[in-house]
C-alpha positions in Angstrom: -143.2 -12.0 -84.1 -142.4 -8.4 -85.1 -145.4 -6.1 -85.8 -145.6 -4.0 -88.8 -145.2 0.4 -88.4 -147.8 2.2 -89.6 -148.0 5.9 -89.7 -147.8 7.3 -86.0 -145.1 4.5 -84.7 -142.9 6.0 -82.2 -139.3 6.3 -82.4 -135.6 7.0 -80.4 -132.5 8.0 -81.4 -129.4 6.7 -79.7 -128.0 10.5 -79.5 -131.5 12.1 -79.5 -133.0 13.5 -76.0 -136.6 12.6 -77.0 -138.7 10.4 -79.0 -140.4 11.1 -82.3 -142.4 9.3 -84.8 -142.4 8.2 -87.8 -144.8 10.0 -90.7 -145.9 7.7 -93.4 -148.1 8.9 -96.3 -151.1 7.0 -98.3 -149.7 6.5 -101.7 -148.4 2.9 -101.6 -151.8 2.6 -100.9 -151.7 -0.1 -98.5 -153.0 -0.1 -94.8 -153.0 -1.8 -91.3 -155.3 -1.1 -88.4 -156.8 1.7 -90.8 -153.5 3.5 -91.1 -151.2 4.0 -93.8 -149.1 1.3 -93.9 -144.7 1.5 -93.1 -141.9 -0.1 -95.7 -137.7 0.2 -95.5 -138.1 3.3 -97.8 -139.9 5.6 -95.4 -136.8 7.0 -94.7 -136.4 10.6 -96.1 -135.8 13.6 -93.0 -138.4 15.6 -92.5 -140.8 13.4 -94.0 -140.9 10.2 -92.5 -138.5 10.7 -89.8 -138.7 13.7 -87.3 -136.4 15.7 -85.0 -135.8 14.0 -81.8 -136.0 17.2 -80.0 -131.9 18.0 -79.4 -129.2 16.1 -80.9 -125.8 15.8 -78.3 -123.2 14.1 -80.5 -120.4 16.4 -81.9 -120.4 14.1 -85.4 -123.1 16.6 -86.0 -121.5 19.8 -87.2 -123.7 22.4 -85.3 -123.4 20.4 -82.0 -119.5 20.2 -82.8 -119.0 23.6 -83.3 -121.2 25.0 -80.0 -119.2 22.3 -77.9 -116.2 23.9 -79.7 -117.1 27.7 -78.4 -118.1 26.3 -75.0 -114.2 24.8 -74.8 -115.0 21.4 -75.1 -118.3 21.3 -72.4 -121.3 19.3 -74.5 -123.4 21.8 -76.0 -126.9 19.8 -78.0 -128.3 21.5 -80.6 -131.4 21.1 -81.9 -131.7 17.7 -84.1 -132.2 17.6 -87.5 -132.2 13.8 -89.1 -129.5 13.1 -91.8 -131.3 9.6 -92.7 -129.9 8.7 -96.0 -130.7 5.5 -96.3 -133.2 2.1 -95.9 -134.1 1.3 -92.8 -132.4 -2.7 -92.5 -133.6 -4.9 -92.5 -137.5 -5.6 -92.6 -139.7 -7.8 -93.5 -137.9 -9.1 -96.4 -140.8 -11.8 -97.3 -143.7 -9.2 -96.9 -143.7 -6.2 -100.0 -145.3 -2.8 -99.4 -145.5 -0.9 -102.8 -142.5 -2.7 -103.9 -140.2 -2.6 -100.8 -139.9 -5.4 -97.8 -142.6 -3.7 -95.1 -140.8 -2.0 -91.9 -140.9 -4.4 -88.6 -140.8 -2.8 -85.3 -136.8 -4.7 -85.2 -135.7 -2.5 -87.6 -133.1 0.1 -87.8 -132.1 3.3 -89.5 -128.5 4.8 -89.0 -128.3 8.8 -88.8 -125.6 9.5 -91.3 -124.1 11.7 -87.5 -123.8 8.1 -86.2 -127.0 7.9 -84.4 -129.2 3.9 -84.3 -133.0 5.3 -84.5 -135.0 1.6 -83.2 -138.6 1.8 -83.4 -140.2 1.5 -79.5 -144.5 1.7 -80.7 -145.2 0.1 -83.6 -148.2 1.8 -84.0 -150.8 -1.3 -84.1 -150.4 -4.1 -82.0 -152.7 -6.7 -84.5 -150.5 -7.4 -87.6 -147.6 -9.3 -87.2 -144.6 -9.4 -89.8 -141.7 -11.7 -90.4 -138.3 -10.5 -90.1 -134.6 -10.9 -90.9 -132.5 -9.0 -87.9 -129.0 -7.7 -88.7 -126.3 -10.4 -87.4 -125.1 -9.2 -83.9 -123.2 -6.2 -84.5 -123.9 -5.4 -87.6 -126.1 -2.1 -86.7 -123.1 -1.1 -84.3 -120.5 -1.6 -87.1 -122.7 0.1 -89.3 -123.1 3.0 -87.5 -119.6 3.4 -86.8 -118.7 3.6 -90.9 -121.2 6.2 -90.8 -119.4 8.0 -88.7 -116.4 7.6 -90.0 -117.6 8.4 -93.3 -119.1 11.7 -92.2 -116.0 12.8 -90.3 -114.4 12.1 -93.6 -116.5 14.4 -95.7 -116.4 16.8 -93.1 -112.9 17.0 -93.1 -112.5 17.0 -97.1 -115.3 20.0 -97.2 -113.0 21.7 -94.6 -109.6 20.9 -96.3 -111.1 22.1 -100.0 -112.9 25.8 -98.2 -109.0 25.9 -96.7 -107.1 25.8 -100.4 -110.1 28.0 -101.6 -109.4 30.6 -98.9 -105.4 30.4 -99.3 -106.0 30.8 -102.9 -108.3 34.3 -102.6 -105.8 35.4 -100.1 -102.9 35.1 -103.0 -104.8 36.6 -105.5 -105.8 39.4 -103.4 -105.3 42.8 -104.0 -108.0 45.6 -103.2 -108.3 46.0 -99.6 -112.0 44.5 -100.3 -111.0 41.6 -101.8 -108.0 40.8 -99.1 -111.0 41.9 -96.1 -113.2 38.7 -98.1 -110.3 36.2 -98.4 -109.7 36.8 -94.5 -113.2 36.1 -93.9 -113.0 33.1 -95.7 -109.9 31.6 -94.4 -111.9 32.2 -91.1 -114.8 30.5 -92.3 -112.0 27.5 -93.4 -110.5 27.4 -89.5 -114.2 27.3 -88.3 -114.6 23.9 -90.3 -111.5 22.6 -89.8 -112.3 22.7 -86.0 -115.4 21.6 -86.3 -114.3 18.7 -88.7 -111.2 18.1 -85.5 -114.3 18.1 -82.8 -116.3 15.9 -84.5 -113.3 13.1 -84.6 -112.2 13.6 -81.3 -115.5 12.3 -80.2 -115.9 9.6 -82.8 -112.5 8.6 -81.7 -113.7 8.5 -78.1 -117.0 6.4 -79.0 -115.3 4.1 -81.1 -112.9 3.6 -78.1 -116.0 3.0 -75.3 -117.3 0.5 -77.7 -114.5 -1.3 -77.8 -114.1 -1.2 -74.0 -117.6 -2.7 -73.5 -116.9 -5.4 -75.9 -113.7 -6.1 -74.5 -115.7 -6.5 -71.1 -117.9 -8.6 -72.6 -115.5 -10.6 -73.7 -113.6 -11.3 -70.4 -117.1 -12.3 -68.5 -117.6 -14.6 -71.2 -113.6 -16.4 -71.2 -113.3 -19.6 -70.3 -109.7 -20.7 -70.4 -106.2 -18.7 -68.9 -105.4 -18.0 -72.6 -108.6 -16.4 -73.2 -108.8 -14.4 -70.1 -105.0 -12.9 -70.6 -106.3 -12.0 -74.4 -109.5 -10.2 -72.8 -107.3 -9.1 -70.2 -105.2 -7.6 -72.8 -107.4 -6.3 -75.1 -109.3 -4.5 -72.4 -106.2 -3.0 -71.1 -105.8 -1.6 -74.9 -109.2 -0.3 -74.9 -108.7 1.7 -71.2 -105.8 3.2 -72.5 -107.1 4.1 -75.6 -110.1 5.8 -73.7 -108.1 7.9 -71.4 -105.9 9.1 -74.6 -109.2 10.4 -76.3 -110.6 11.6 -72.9 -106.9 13.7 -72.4 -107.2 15.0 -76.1 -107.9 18.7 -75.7 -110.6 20.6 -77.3 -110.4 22.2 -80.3 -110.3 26.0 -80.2 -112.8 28.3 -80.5 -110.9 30.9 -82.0 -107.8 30.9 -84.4 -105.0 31.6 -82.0 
């Protein structure tokens, strides 16, 4: 059985470098072991969930754009938890102040593509029911995170680019054409970062695949089988070494 978090539980972060824990204030005004008691809503950065120390994927904009200056070498930054929402899926049978209570299965997706798992619960007495996410569903999910914040980076980059062309046009005091350059440098910075920040979901997304494509030749059984795993994993090598030959984004406008 899955045990219930309480305040104190211990977490990890798929692309943190070390563990945190999860904060969980009195007012639902429940407890366990003496200690304020966890549901799917304590959630929020900052409050619930802490840094876990540095963050080292470039779908976070900071680590994207110090990997960017370092030409393409990993640079982690320090983490900062972009948890917007539930964790899934709980203890959908058990309510704590409303919501289903938090069981030590559960998992909450860093909107930077991260899977934070809970490793302490925090008590070891109280045991909760749970519903797991179907295999590959936290995977998945984490990847349309991704995906989505790659997208918003890039709209965010696209819009400060039209806004910079725009003050450029309209420029005509030397002052105002010296703060339309510095924008339209400001809209290259976040355009590379925004180009960074694919580049290595692309290449994650393409691992992934590799591993599940491994996982599915140990597990084929017939000739057709193996020559569609055999296949598919070829696919997933290639596209691998095309993401791994991609070249960085560069630091400065050329």
């Amino acid at each position: 059985m899955a045990k219930h978090l309480v305040n104190t539980a211990m977490l990890q972060c798929t692309f943190g470098v070390a563990p945190s824990s999860l904060l969980v204030t009195p007012e639902k005004n429940m407890m366990e072991s003496s200690l304020p008691a966890a549901n799917i809503a304590d959630h929020m950065p900052m409050k619930n969930i802490m840094p876990f120390g540095m963050c080292n994927t470039v779908s976070n904009p900071t680590v994207a754009s110090a990997t960017a200056a370092a030409a393409g070498a990993l640079v982690p930054m320090p983490c900062i938890p972009v948890t917007t929402a539930p964790w899934m899926v709980g203890a959908v049978t058990v309510l704590v102040g409303s919501q289903p209570g938090l069981s030590d299965d559960s998992k909450c997706l860093c909107s930077y593509g991260g899977v934070i798992s809970i490793t302490i619960a925090g008590q070891f007495t109280v045991d909760l029911g749970s519903s797991p996410p179907a295999p590959g569903a936290v995977a998945a999910a984490a990847a349309l995170n991704a995906a989505a914040s790659n997208r918003a980076m890039q709209d965010e980059a696209d819009q400060k680019k039209k806004e910079a062309e725009e003050a450029l046009a309209n420029a005509k005091t030397p002052a105002e054409q010296a703060a339309a350059r510095a924008k339209m440098a400001e809209a290259d910075e976040a355009q590379r970062k925004a180009s960074t920040a694919k580049a290595g979901n692309d290449l994650a997304k393409a691992r992934r695949e590799q591993v599940s494509a491994n996982a599915a030749l140990s597990n084929a059984k017939t000739p057709e089988e193996k020559a569609a795993a055999q296949q598919r994993l070829a696919a997933a090598d290639q596209a691998v070494a095309d993401a791994q030959a991609r070249p960085p984004s560069p630091p400065y406008p050329p």
